[in-house]
mmCIF entry with sequence, helices, sheets and N, C-alpha, C, O atoms, coordinates in Angstrom:
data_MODEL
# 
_entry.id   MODEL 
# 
_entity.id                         1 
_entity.type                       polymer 
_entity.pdbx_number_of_molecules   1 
# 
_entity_poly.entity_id                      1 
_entity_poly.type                           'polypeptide(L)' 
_entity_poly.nstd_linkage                   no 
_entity_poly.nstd_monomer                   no 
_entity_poly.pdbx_seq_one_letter_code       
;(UNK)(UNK)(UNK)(UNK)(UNK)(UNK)(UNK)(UNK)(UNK)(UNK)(UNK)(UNK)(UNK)(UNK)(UNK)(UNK)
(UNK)(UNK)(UNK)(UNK)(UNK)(UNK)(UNK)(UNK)(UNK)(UNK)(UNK)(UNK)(UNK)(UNK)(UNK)(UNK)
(UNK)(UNK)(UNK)(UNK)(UNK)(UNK)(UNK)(UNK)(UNK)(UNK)(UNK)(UNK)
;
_entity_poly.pdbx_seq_one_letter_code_can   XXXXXXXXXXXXXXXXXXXXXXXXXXXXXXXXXXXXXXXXXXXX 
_entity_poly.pdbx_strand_id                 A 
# 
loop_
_entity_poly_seq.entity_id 
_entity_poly_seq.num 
_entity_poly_seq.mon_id 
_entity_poly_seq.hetero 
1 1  UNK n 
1 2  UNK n 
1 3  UNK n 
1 4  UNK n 
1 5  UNK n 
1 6  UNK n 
1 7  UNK n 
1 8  UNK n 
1 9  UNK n 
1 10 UNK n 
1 11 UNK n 
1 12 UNK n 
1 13 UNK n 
1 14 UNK n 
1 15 UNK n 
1 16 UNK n 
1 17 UNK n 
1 18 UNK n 
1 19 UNK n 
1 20 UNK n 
1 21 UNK n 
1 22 UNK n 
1 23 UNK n 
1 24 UNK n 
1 25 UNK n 
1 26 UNK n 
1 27 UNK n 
1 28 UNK n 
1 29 UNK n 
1 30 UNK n 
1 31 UNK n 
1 32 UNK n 
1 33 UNK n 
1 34 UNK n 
1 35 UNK n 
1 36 UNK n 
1 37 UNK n 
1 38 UNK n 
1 39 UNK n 
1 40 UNK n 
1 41 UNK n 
1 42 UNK n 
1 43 UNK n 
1 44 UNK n 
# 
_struct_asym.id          A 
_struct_asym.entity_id   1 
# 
loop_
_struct_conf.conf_type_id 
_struct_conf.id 
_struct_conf.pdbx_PDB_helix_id 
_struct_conf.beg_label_comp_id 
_struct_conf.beg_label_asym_id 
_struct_conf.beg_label_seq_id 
_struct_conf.pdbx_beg_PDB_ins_code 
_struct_conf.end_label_comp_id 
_struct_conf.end_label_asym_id 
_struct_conf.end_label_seq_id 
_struct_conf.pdbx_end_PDB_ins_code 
_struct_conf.beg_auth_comp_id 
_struct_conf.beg_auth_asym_id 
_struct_conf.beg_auth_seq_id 
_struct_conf.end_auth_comp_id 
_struct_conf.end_auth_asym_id 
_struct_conf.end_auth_seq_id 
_struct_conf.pdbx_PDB_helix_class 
_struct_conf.details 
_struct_conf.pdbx_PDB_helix_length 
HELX_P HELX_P1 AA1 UNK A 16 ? UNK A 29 ? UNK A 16 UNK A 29 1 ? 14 
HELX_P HELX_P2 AA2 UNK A 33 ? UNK A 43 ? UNK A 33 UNK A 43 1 ? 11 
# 
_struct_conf_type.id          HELX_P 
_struct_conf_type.criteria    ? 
_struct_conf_type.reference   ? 
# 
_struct_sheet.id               AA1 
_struct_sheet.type             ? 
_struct_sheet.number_strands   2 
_struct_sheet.details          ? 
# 
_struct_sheet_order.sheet_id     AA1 
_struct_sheet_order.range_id_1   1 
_struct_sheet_order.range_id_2   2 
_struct_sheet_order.offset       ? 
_struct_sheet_order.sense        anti-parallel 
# 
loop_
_struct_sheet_range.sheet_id 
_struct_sheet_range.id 
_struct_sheet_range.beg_label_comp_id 
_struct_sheet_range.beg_label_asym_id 
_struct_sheet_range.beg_label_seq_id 
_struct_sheet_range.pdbx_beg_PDB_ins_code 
_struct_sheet_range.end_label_comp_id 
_struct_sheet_range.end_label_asym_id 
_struct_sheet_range.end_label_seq_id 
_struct_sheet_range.pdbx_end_PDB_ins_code 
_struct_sheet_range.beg_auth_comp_id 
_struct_sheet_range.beg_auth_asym_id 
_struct_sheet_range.beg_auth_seq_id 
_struct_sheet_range.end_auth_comp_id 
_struct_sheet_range.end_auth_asym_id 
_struct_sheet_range.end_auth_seq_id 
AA1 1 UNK A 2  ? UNK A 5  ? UNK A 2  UNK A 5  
AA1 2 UNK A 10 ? UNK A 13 ? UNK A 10 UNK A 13 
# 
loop_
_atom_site.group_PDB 
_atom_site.id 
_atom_site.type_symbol 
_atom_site.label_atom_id 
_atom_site.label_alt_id 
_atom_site.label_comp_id 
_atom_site.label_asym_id 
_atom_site.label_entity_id 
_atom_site.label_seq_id 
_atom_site.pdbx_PDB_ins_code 
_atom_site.Cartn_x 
_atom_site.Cartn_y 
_atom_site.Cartn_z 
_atom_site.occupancy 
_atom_site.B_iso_or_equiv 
_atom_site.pdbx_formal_charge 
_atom_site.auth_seq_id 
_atom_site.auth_comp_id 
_atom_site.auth_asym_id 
_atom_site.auth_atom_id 
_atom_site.pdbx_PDB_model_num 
ATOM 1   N N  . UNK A 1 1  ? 0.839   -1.176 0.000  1.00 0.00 ? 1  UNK A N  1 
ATOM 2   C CA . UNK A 1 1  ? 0.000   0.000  0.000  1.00 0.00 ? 1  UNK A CA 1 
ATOM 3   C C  . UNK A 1 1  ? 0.880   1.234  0.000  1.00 0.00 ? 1  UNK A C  1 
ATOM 4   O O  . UNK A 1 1  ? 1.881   1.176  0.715  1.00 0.00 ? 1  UNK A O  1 
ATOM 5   N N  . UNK A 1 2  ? 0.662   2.336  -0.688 1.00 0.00 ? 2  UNK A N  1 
ATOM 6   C CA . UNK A 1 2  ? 0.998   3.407  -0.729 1.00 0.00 ? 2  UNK A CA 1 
ATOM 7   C C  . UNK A 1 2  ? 0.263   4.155  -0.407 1.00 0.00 ? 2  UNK A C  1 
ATOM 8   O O  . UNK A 1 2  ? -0.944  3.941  -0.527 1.00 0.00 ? 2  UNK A O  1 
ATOM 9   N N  . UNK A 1 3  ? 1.010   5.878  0.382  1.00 0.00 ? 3  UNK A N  1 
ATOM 10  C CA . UNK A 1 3  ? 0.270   6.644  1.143  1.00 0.00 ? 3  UNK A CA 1 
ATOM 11  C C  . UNK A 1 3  ? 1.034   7.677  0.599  1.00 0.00 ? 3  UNK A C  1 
ATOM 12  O O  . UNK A 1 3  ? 2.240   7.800  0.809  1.00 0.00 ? 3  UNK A O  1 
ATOM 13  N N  . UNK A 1 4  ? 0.198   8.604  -0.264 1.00 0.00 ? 4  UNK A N  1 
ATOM 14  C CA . UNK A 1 4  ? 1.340   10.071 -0.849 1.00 0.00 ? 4  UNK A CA 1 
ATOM 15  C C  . UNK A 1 4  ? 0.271   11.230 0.374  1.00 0.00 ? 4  UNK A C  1 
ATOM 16  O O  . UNK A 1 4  ? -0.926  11.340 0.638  1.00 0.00 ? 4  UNK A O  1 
ATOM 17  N N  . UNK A 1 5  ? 1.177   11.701 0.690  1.00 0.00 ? 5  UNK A N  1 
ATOM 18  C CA . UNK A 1 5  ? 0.123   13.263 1.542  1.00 0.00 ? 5  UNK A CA 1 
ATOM 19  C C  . UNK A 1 5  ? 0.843   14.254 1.113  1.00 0.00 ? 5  UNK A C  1 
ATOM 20  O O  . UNK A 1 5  ? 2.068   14.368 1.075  1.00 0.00 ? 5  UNK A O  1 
ATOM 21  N N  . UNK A 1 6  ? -0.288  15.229 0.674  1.00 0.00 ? 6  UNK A N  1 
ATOM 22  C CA . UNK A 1 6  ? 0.251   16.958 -0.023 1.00 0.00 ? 6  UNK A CA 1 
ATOM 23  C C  . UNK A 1 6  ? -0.116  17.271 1.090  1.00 0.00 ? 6  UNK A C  1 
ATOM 24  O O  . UNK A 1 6  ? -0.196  16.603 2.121  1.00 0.00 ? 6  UNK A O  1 
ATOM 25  N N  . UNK A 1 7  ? -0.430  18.696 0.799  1.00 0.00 ? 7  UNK A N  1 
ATOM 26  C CA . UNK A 1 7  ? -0.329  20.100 1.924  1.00 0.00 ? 7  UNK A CA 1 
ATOM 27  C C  . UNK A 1 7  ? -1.826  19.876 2.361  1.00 0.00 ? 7  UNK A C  1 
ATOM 28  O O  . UNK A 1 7  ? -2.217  19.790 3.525  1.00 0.00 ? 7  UNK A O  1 
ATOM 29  N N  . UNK A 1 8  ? -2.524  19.804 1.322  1.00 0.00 ? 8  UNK A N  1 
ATOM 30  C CA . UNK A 1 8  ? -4.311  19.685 1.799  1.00 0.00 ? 8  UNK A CA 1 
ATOM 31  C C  . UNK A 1 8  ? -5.003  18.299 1.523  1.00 0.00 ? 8  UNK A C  1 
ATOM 32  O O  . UNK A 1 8  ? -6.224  18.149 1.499  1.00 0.00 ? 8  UNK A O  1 
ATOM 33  N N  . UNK A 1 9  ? -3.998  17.219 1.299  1.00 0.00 ? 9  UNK A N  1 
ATOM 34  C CA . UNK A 1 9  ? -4.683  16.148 0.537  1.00 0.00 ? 9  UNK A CA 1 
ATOM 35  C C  . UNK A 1 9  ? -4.082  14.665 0.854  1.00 0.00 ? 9  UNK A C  1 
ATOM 36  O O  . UNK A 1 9  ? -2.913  14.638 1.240  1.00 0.00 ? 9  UNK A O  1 
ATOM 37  N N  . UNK A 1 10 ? -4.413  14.079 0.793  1.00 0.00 ? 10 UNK A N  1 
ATOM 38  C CA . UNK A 1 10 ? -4.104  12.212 0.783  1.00 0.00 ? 10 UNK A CA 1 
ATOM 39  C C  . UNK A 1 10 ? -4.835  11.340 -0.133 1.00 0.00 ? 10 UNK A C  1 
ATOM 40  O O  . UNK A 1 10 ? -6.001  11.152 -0.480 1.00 0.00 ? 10 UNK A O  1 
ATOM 41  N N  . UNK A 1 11 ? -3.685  10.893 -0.380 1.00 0.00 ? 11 UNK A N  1 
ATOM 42  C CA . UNK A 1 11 ? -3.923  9.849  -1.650 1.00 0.00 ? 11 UNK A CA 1 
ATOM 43  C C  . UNK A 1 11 ? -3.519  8.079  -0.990 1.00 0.00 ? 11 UNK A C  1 
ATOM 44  O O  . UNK A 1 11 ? -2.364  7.763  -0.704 1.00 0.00 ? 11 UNK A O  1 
ATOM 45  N N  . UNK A 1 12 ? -4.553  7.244  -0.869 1.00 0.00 ? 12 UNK A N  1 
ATOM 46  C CA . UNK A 1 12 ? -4.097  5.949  -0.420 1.00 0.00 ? 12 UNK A CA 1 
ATOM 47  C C  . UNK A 1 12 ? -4.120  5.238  -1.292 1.00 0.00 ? 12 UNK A C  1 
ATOM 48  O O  . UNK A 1 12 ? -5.264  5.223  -1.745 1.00 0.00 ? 12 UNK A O  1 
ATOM 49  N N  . UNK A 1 13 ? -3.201  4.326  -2.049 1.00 0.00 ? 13 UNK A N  1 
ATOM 50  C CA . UNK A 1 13 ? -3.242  3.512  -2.731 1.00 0.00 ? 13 UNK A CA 1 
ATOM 51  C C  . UNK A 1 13 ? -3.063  2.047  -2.261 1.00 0.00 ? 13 UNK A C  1 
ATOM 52  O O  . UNK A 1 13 ? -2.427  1.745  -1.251 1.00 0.00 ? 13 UNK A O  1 
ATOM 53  N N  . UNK A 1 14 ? -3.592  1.290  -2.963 1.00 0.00 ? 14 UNK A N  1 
ATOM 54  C CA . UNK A 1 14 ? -3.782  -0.121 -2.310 1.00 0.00 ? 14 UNK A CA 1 
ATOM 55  C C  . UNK A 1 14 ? -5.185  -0.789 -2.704 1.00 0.00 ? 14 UNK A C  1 
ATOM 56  O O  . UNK A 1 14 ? -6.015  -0.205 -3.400 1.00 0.00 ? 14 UNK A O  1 
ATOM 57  N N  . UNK A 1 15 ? -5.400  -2.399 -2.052 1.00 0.00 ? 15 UNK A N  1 
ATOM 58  C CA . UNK A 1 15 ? -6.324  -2.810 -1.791 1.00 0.00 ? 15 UNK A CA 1 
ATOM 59  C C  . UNK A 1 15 ? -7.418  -1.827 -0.980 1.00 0.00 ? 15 UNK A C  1 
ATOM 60  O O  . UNK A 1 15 ? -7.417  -0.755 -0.375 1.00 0.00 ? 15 UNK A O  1 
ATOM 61  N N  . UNK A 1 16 ? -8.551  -3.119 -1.444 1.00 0.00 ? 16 UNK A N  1 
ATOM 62  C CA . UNK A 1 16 ? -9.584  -1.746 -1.013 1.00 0.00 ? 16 UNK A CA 1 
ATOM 63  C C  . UNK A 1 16 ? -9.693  -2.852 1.117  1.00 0.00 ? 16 UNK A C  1 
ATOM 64  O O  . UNK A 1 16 ? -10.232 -2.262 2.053  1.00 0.00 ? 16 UNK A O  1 
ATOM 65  N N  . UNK A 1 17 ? -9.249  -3.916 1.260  1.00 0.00 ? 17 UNK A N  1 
ATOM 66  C CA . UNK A 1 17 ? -9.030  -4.156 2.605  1.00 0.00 ? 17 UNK A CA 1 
ATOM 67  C C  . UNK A 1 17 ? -7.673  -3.132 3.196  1.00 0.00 ? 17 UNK A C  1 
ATOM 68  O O  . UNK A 1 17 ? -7.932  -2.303 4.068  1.00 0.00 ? 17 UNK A O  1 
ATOM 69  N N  . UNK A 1 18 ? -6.463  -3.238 2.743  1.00 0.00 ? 18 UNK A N  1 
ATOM 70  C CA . UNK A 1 18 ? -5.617  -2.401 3.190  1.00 0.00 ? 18 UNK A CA 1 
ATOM 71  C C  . UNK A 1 18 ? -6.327  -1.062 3.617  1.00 0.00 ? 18 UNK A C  1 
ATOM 72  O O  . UNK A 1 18 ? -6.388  -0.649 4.775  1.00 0.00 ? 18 UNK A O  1 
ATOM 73  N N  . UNK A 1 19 ? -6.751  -0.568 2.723  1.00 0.00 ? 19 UNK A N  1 
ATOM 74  C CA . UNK A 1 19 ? -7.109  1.632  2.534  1.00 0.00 ? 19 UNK A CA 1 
ATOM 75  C C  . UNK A 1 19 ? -8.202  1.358  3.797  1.00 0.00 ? 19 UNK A C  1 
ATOM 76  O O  . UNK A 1 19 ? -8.292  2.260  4.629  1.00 0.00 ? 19 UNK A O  1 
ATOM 77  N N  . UNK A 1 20 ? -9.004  0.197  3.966  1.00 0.00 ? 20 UNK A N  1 
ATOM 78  C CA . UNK A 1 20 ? -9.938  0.190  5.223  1.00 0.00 ? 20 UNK A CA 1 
ATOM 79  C C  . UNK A 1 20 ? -9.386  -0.025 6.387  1.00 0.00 ? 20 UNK A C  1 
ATOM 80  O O  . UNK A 1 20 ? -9.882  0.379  7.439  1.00 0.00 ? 20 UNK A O  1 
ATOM 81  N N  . UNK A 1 21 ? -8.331  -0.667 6.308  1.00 0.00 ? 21 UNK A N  1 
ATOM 82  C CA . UNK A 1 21 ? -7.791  -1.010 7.798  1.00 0.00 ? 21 UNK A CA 1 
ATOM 83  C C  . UNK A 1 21 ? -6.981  0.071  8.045  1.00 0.00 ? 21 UNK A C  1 
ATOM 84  O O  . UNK A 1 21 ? -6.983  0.397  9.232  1.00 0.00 ? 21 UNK A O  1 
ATOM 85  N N  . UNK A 1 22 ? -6.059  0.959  7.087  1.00 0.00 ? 22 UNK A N  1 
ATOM 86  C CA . UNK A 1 22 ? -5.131  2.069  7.301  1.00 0.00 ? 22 UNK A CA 1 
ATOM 87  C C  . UNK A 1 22 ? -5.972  3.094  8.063  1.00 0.00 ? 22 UNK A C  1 
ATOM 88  O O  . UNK A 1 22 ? -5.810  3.616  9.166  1.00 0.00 ? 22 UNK A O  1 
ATOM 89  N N  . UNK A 1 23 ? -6.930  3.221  7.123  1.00 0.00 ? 23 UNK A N  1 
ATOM 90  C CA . UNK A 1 23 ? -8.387  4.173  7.481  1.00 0.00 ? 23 UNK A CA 1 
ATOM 91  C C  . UNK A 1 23 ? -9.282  4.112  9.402  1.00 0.00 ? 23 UNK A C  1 
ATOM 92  O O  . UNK A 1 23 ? -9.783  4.954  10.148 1.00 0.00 ? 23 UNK A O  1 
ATOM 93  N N  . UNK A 1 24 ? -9.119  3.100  9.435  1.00 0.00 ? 24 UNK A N  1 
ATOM 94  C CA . UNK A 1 24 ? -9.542  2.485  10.368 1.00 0.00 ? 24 UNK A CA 1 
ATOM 95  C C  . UNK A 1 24 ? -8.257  2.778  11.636 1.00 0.00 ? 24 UNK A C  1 
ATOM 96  O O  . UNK A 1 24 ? -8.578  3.091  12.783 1.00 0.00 ? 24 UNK A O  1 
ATOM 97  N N  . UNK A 1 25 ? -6.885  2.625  11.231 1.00 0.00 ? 25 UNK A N  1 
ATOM 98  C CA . UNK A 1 25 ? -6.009  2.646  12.680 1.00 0.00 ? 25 UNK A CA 1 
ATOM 99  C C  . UNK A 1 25 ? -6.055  4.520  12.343 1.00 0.00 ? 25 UNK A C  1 
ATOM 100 O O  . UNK A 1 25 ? -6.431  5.106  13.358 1.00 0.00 ? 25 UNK A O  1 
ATOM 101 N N  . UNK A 1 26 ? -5.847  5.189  11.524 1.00 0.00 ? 26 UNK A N  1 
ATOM 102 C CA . UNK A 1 26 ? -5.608  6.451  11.489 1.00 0.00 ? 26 UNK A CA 1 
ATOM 103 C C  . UNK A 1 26 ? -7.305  7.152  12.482 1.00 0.00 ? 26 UNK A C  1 
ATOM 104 O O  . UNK A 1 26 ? -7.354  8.059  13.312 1.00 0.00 ? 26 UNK A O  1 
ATOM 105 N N  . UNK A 1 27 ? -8.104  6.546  12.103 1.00 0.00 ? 27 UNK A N  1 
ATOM 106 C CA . UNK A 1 27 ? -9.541  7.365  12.908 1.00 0.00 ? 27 UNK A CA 1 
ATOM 107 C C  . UNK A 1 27 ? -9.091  6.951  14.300 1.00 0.00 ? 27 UNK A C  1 
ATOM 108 O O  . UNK A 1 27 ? -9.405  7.890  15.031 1.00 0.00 ? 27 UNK A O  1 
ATOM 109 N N  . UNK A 1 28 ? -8.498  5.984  15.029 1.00 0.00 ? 28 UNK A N  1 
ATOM 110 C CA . UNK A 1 28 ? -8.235  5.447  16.689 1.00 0.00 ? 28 UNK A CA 1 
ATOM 111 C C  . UNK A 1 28 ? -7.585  6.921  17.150 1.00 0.00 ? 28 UNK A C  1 
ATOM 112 O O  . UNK A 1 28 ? -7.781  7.446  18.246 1.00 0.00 ? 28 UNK A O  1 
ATOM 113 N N  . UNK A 1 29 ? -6.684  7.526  15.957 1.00 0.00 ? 29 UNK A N  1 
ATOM 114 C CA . UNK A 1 29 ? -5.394  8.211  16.875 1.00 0.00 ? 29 UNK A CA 1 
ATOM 115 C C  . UNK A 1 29 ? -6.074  9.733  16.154 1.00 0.00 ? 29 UNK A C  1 
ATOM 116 O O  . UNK A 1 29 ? -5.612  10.549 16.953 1.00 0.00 ? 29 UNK A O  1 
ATOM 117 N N  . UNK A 1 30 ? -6.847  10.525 15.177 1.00 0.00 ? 30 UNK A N  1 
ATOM 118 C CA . UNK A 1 30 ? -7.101  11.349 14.556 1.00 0.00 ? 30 UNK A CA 1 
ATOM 119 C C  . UNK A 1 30 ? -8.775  11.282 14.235 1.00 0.00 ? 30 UNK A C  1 
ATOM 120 O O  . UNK A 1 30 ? -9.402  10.352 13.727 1.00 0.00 ? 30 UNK A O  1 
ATOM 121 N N  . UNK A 1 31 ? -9.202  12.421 14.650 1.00 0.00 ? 31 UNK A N  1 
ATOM 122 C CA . UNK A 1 31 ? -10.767 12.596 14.083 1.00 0.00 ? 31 UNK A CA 1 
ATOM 123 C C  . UNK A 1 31 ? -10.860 12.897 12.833 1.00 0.00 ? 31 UNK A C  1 
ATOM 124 O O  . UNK A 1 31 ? -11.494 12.149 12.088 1.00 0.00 ? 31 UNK A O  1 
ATOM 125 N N  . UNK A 1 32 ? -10.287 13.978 12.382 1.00 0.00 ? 32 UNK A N  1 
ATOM 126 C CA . UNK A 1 32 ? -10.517 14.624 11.331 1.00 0.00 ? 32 UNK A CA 1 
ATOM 127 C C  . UNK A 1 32 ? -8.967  14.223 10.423 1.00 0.00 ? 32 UNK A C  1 
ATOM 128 O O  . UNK A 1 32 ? -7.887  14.031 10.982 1.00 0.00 ? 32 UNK A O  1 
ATOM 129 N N  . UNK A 1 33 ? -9.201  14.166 8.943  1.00 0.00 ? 33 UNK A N  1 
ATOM 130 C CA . UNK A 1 33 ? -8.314  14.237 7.932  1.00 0.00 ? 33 UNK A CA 1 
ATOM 131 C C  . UNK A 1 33 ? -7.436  15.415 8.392  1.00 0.00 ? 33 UNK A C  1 
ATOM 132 O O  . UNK A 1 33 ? -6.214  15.266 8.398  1.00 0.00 ? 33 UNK A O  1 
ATOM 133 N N  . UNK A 1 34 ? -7.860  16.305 8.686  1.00 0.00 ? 34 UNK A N  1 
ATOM 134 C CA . UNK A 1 34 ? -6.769  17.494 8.539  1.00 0.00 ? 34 UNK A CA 1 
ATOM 135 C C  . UNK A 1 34 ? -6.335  17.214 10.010 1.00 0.00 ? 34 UNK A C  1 
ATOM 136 O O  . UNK A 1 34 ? -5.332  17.874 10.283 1.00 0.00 ? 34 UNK A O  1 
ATOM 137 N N  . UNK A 1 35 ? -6.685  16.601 10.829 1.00 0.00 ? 35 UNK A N  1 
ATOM 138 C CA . UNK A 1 35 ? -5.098  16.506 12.360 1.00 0.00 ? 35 UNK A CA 1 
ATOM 139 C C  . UNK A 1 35 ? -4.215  15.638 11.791 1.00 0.00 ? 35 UNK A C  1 
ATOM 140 O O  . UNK A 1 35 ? -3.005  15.589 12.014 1.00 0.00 ? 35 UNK A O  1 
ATOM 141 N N  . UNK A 1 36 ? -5.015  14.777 10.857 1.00 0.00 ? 36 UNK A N  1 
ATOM 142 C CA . UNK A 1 36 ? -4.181  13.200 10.491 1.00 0.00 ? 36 UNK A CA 1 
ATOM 143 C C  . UNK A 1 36 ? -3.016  14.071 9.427  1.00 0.00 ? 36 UNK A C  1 
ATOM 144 O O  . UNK A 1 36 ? -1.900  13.558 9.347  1.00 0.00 ? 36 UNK A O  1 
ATOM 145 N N  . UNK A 1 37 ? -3.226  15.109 8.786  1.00 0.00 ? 37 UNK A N  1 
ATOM 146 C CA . UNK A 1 37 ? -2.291  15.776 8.180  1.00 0.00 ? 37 UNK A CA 1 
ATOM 147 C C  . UNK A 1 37 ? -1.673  16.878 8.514  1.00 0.00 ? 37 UNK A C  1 
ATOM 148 O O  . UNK A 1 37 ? -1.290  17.607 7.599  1.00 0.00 ? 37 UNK A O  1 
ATOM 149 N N  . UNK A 1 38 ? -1.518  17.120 9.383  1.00 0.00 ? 38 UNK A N  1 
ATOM 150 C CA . UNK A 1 38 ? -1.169  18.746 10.335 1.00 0.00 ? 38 UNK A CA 1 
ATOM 151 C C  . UNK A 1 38 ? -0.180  17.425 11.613 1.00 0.00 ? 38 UNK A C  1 
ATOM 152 O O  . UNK A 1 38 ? 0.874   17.897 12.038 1.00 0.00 ? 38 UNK A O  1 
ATOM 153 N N  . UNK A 1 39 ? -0.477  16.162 12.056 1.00 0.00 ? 39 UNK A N  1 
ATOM 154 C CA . UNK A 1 39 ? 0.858   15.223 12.513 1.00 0.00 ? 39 UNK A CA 1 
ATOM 155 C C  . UNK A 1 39 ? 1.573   15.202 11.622 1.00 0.00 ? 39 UNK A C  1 
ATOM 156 O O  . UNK A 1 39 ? 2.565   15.929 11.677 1.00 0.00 ? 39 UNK A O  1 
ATOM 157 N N  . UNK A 1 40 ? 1.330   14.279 10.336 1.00 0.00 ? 40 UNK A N  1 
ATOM 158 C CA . UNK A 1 40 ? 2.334   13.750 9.108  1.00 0.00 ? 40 UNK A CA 1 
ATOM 159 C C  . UNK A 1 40 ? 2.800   14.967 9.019  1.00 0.00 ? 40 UNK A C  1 
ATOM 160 O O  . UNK A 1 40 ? 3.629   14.773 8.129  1.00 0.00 ? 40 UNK A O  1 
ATOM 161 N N  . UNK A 1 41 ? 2.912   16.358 9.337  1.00 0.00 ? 41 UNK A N  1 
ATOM 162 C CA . UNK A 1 41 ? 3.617   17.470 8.482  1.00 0.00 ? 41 UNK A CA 1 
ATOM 163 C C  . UNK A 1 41 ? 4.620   17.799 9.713  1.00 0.00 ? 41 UNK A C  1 
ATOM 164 O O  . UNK A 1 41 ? 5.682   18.369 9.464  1.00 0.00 ? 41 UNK A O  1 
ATOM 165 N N  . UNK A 1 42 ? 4.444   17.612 10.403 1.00 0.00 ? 42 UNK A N  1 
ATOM 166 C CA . UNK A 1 42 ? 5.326   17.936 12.141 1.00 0.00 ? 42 UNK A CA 1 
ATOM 167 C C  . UNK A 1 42 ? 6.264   16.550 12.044 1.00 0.00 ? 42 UNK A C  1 
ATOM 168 O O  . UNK A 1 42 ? 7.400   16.588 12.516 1.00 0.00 ? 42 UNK A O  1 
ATOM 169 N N  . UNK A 1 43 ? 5.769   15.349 11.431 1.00 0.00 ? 43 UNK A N  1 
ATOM 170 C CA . UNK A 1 43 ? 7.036   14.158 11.260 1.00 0.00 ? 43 UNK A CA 1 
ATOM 171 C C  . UNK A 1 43 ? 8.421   14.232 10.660 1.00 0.00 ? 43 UNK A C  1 
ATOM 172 O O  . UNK A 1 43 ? 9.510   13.949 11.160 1.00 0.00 ? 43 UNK A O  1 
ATOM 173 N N  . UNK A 1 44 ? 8.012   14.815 9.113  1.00 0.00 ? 44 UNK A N  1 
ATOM 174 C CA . UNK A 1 44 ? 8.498   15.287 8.306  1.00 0.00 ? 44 UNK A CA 1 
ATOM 175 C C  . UNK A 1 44 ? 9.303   16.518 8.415  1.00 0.00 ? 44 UNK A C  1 
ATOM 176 O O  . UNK A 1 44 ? 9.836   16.998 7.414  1.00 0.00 ? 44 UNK A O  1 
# 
């Protein structure tokens, strides 16, 4: 599975079980798309 993230955006590539389970651990630790991308940008 591949995971590209821009400035406002995410792109998951993969199975459609993978993109559900990625989807699935990212909502445990992030509500919204944009905290899940405002972390990934503080990693980086």
């Amino acid at each position: 599975m591949k995971i590209y993230l821009f400035e406002k955006s995410m792109t998951l590539v993969g199975k459609a079980w993978e993109i559900k389970l990625a989807l699935k651990e990212y909502g445990k630790q992030h509500t919204t798309v944009q905290a899940l991308l405002n972390t990934k940008k503080k990693e980086t």
